[in-house]
C-alpha positions as CSV (number, residue, x, y, z in Angstrom):
1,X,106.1,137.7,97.3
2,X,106.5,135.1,99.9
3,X,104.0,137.0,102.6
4,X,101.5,136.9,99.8
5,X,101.7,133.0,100.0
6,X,101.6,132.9,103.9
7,X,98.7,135.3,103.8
8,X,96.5,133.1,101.6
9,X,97.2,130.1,103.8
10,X,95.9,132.6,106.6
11,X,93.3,133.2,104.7
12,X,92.5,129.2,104.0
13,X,92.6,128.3,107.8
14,X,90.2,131.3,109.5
15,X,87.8,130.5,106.3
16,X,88.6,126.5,107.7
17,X,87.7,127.4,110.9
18,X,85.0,130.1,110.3
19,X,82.5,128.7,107.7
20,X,82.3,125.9,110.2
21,X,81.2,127.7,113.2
22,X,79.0,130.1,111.5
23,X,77.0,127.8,109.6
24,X,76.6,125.6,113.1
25,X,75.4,128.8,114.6
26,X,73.2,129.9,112.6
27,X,71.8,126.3,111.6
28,X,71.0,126.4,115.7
29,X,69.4,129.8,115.6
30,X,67.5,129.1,112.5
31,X,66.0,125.3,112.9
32,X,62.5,124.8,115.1
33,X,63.1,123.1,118.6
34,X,59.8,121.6,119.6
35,X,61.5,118.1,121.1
36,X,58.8,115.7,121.8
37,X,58.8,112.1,123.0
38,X,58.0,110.2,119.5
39,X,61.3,112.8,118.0
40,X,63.6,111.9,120.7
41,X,62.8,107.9,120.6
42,X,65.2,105.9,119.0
43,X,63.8,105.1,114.8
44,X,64.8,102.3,113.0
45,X,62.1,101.0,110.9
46,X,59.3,101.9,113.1
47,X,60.0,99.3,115.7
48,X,60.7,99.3,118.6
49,X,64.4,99.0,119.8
50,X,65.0,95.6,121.7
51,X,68.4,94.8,123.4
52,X,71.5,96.4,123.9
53,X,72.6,99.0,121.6
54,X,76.1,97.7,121.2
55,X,76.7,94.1,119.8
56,X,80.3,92.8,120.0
57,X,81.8,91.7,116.8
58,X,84.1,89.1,116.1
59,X,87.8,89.9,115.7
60,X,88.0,88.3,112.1
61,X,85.4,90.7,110.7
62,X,88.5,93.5,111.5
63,X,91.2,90.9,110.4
64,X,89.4,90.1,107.2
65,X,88.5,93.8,106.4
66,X,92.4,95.1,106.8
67,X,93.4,92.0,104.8
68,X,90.9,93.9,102.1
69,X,92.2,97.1,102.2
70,X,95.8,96.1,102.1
71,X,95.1,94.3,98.6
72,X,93.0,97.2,98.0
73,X,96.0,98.9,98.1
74,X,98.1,97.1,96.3
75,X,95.8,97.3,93.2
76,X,95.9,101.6,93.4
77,X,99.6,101.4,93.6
78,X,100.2,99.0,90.6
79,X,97.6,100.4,87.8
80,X,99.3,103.5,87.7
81,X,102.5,101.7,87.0
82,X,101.3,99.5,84.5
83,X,100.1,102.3,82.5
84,X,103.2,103.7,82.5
85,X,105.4,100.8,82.4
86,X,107.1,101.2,79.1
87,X,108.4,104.9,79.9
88,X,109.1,103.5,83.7
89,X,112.0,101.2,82.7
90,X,114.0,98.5,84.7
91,X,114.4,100.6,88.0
92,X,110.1,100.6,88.6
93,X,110.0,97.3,87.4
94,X,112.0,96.4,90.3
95,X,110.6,98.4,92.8
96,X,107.4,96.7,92.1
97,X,108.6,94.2,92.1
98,X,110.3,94.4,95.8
99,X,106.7,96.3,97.0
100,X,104.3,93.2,95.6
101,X,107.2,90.6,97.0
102,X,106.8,92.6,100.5
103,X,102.6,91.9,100.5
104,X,102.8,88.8,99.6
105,X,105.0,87.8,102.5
106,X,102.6,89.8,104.2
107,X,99.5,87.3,102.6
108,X,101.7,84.3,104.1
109,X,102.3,85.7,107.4
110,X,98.4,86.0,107.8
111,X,97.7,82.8,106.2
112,X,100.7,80.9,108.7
113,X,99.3,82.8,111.3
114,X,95.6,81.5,110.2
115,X,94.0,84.9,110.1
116,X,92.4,83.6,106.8
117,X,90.5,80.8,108.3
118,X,87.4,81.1,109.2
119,X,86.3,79.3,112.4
120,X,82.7,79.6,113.8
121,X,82.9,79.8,117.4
């Protein structure tokens, strides 16, 4: 009984690994390959590229999106529970609790530390 469960997962991974590679290979074998100048230039809009293709971006961008997806979080974590609070009791209650006090020391770090602040430089 347990074989049969290590055999599927066999089964899972080679199909994982397989359907990949085929479909690459035979995509390759199967698609036209006539490369020409105007396919290999760079398209954005039909003009022409001017500058450097890498721009450097401002740390706070980063700052400002992790700030995001930690509240992001937070939000996918407690609408669960509050759908379920009644049958949840005391014990969730205070876990919650504890996790939302833990962010929002989190929130005054960054805002001590003045990650919030936007500053144009």
């Amino acid at each position: 009984m347990y074989m049969n469960q290590y055999i599927v997962v066999a089964i899972f991974i080679l199909l994982g690994i397989l359907l990949p590679v085929a479909a690459l290979t035979v995509g390759r074998l199967l698609r036209p390959s006539k490369p020409t100048d105007p396919k290999q230039a760079t398209y954005e809009s039909g003009n022409e590229p001017v500058g450097e293709g890498q721009v450097r971006f401002n740390v706070r961008y980063y700052h400002y999106a992790l700030m995001f997806v930690i509240f992001d979080v937070e939000t996918v974590f407690l609408y669960p529970w509050a759908v379920a609070y009644k049958k949840l009791g005391l014990f969730a209650m205070v876990e919650m609790l504890l996790f939302a006090a833990m962010l929002v020391l989190g929130l005054a770090y960054a805002w001590k530390k003045k990650v919030l602040t936007w500053n144009s430089i």
